[in-house]
N, C-alpha and C positions, 0 to 999 in steps of 0.2 A: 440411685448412684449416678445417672446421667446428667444431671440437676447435680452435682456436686462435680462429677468430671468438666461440663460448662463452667465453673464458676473456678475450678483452678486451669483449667486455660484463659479465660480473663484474668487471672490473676498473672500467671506467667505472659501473657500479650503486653497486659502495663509494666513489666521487668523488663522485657527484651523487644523494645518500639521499635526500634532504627530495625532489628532483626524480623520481628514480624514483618513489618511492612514491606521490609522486599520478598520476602515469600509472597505477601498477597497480591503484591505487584506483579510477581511473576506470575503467578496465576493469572491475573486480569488479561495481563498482555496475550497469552495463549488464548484464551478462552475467548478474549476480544477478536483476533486474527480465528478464529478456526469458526466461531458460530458467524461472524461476518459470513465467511465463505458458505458452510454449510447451509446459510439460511435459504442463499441465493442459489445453490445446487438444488436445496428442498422445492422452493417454488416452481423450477423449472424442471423438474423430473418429476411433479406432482401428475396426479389423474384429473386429466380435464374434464371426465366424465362417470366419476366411478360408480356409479349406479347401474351401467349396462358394460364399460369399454369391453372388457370379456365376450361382449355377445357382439359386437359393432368388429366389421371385418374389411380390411381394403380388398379388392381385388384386384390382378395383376394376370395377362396374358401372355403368352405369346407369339405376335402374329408377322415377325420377319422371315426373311430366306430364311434358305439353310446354308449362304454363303455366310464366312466368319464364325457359325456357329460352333459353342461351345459348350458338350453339356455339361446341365447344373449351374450355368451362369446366369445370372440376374434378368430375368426379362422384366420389358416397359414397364413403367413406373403406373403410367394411367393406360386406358381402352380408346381405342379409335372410333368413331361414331358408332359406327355398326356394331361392331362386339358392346358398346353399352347399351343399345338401344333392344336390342335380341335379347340380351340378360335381365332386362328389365320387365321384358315382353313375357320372360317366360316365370319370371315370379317365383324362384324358388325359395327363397327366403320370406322371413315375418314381414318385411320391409326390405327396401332396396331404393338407394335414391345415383343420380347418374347428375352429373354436375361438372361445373366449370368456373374459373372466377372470369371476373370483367369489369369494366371502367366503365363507367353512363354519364349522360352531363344531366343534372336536372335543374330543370327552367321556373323557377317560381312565378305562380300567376301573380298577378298584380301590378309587378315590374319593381317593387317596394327591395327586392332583393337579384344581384344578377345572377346568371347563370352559375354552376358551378360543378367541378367533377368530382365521382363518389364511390369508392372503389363500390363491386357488389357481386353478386350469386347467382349466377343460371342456375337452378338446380329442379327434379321431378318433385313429385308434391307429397312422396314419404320424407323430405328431409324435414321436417320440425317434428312431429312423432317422431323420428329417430334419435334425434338429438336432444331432445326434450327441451324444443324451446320453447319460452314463456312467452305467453301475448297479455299485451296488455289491454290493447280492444281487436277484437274481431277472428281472421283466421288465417289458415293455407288455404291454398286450392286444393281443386280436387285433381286426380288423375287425367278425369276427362277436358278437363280444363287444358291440362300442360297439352296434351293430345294436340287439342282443337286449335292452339296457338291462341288463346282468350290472353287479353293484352290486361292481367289484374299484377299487383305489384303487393310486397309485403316491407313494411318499411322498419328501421330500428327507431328506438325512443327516441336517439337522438336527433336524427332528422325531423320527425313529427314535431319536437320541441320548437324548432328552430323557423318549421313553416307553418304551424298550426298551434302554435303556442301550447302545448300538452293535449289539443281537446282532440275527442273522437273524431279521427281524420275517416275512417272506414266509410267507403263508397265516394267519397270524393275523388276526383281526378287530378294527377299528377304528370305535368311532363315530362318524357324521359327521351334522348335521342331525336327529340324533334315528334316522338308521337304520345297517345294520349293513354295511360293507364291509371285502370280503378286501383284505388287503395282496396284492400281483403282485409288487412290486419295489421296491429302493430307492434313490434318484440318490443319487450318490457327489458330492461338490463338484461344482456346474455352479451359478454363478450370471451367467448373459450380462448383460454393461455394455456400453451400454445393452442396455435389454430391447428388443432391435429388433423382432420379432413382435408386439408389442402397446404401442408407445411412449404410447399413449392414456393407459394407467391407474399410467402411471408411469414415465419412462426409468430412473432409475439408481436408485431408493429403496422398487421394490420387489420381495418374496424372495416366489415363491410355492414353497409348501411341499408343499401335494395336489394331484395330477392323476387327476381321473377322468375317464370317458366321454365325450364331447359329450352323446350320449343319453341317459345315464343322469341327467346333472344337470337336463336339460329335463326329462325326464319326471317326478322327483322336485319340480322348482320352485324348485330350490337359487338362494338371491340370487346376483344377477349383477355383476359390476363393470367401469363402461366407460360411455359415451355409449349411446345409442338415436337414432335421428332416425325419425323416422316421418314421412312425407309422403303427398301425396295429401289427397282426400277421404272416405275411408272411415276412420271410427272404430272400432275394437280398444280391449278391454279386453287382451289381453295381447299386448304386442307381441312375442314370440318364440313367438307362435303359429306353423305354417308360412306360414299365408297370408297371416300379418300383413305389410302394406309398412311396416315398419319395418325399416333397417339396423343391425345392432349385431353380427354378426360376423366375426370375422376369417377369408382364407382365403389359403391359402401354396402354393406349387405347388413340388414341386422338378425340374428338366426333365435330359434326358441330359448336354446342353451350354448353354452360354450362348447360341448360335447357334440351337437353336431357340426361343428366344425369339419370333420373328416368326413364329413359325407357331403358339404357342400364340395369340398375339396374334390371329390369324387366326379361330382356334377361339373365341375370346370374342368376334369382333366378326360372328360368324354364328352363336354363339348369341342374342347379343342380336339380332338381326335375326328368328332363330325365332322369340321370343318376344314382340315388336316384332307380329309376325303374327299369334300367339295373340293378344295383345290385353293381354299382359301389361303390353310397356311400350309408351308414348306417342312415346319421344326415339328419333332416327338410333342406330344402334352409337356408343357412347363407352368405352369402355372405356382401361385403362390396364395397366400391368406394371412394376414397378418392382424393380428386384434389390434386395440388402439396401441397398447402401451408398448407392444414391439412394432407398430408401423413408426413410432417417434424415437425409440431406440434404430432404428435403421437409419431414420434420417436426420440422427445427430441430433436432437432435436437440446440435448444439454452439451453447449460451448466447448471445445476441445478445451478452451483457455481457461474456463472453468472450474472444468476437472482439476487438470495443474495446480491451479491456484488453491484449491480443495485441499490437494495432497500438503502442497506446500504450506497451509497456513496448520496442518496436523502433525507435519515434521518441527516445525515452529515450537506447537504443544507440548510437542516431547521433549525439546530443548527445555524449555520451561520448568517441564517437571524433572527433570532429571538437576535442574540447580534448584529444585525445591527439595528433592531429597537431598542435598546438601548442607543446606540451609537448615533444614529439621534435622539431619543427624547431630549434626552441631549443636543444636540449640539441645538437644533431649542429651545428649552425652555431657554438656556443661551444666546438667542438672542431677549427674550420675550419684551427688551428694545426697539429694532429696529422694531420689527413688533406692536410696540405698536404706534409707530412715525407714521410709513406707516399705519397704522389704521387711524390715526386721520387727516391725508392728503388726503385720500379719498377713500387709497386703500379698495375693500371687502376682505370679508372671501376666497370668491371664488380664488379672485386671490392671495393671501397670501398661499391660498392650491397650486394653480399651483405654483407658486413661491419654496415651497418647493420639490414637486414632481418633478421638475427640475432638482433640488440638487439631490435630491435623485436620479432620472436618470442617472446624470452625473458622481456619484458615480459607479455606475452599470456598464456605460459604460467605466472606469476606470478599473474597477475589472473584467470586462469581458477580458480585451484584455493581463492579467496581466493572468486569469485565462487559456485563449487560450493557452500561453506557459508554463502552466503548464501540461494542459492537452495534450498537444505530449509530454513532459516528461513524465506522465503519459503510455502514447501510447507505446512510444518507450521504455520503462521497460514493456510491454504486449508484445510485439514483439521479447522481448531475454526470455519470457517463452518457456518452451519446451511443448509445445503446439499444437497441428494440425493448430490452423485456429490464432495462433501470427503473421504470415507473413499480417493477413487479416486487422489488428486492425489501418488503415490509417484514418486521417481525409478527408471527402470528401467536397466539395461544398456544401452539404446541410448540416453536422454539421456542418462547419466554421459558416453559417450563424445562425442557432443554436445556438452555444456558445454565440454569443452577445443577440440573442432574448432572451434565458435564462437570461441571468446576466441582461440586461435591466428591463425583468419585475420581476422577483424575488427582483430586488432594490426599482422600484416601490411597491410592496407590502408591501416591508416593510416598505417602508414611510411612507403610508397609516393612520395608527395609528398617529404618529408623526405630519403630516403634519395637523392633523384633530384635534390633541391636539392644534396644531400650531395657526390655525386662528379664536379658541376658546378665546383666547386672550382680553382683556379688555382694550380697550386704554386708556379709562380718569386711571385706577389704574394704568397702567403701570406710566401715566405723571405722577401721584400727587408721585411716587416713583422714579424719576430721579431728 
């Protein structure tokens, strides 16, 4: 029967051209405006890392007065030297990495190429285990290494490309800052959208290229990129002293399960309490733990203007369908003759409804595939904004398959109405009126 309802809505399509095709037009249009939007919402609330984010934790202290305080209010974003270097010392977690961004010039030997700047990563030497980055040759360091201040360096492909032409750069030496470090290894494509671990110094628009030490970069002086807050009353000439109370680094835990979560949680709000007693801090336990996918939900991490436009291009949708129900009431009512014949032959209600729903689907999937090249036209006007994350707004395999599930059932709903007006139908009135 489906194979026969198919073939009389083609038949009724070639009747009523001018009339189909602006139902399918109206479809295209919504469908065109709502998956444009949706796609670009998708990619950016996507999981940068879903294989662990569940288990990958920010951490958050708080180590101000108790002037202005307010409880329950937000404490510092990142840990000031000290609280990261103590948290890391004391190993509670599977992994734990303590980091910073920063800007380096690197000097290519030869002189074949000039100097140039590139953003990069202080970070301890669980952060590639943690984040499960790929190497292409070689490694991380080790712990002892970050410790000792060992001047070894971890580069992205793309720089390797560029000075070494793809080959095994590992153990050669690299200018950075004016001084000398070993290549250890080299990331094979990894570039995380967003950059969840440090959304501060850029979500989607920026590529760091060198990872070295935590320690090695402090102790060298290497500039740093990212906010600072320093609070309190004591004044520091360099706030990433240790004992400087200024916050500016990042610190990541990764735990066995998600579940213990509440017990690291524990572990930070009795540290803070130790230190509370030292005399360090002023304020009750505050503290926080946030997994990946609410540390990027806190920090906006998908566009207010976004959003908006989301809503907007599905309020669009609804206009859409709501003159497709029009359009198909119309068209199935001016056919009240034909279903009035098929009534009295034997057809029911029931199948006079699927009958329409048919049409109506076949509508849908007209308007979907009409709407699909709209929506990369769409895309591809998102991708020439001057924007961080335009490069990002691609259709993937699962909105492809999306765009037609949308426009299919969006078509059936608006049949709905229509089709149910449809097989309400009176045969013997419809005869004693032909």
């Amino acid at each position: 029967m489906f194979t026969y309802y198919c073939n009389l809505a083609l038949r009724s399509f070639k009747r009523n051209k001018v009339l189909t095709a602006l139902m399918v037009l109206a479809i295209a249009l919504g469908i065109g405006a709502s998956m444009t939007t949706l796609t670009v919402f998708h990619v950016l609330s996507g999981d940068p890392i879903p294989a662990k984010s569940e288990r990958l934790f920010r951490v958050q202290l708080d180590p101000e007065g108790i002037d202005g305080y307010t409880p329950g209010e937000e404490p510092q974003r990142d840990l000031n030297r000290y609280d990261g270097e103590t948290l890391l010392l004391q190993k509670q977690g599977k992994r734990q990495a303590l980091m910073s961004g920063g800007s380096v010039t690197v000097e290519p030997a030869g002189g074949a190429l000039r100097p140039f700047m590139l953003d990069a990563r202080y970070t301890s030497a669980d952060f590639f285990a943690m984040f499960e980055v790929p190497f292409l040759f070689g490694h991380g360091w080790s712990a002892n290494e970050d410790a000792g201040q060992a001047r070894v360096a971890v580069i992205a492909r793309t720089l390797n490309d560029k000075l070494f032409n793809g080959a095994d750069s590992t153990g050669r030496t690299l200018r950075i800052d004016g001084h000398d470090f070993q290549i250890v290894g080299v990331i094979n494509d990894w570039k995380p959208k967003p950059l969840f671990y440090d959304p501060d110094i850029g979500t989607y628009d920026t590529e760091e290229q060198v990872f070295e030490p935590f320690q090695t970069a402090i102790g060298l002086e290497q500039e740093r990129n990212g906010s600072m807050n320093c609070y309190g009353a004591t004044a520091t000439v360099d706030g990433t002293a240790r004992e400087a109370p200024c916050a500016w680094a990042q610190y990541w835990v990764e735990l066995d399960s998600a579940s213990r979560a509440g017990d690291y949680k524990a572990y930070l709000d009795r540290y803070s309490q130790q230190q509370k007693e030292a005399g360090r801090y002023q304020r009750p336990p505050n503290t926080r733990l946030r997994n990946v996918m609410d540390w990027l939900e806190y920090n906006d991490a998908v566009p207010g203007d976004v959003r908006l436009q989301l809503w907007l291009a599905m309020g669009f949708l609804l206009v859409c369908l709501v003159n497709t129900v029009g359009l198909l009431l119309a068209k199935f009512l001016r056919r009240s003759g034909e279903i009035g014949v098929r009534r009295a032959l034997g057809a029911s209600r029931a199948e006079i409804f699927k009958q329409c729903l048919v049409e109506a689907g076949s509508i849908g999937l007209a308007g979907g595939v009409l709407g699909l090249g709209l929506a990369e036209l769409g895309l591809w006007a998102v991708r020439h904004r001057p924007t961080g994350y335009a490069a990002l707004a691609q259709l993937d395999g699962s909105m492809l398959l999306m765009t037609f599930v949308l426009a299919v059932c969006a078509s059936l709903l608006a049949g709905l109405l229509p089709a149910w007006r449809a097989m309400q139908i009176t045969p013997a009135v419809q005869l004693k009126t032909q």
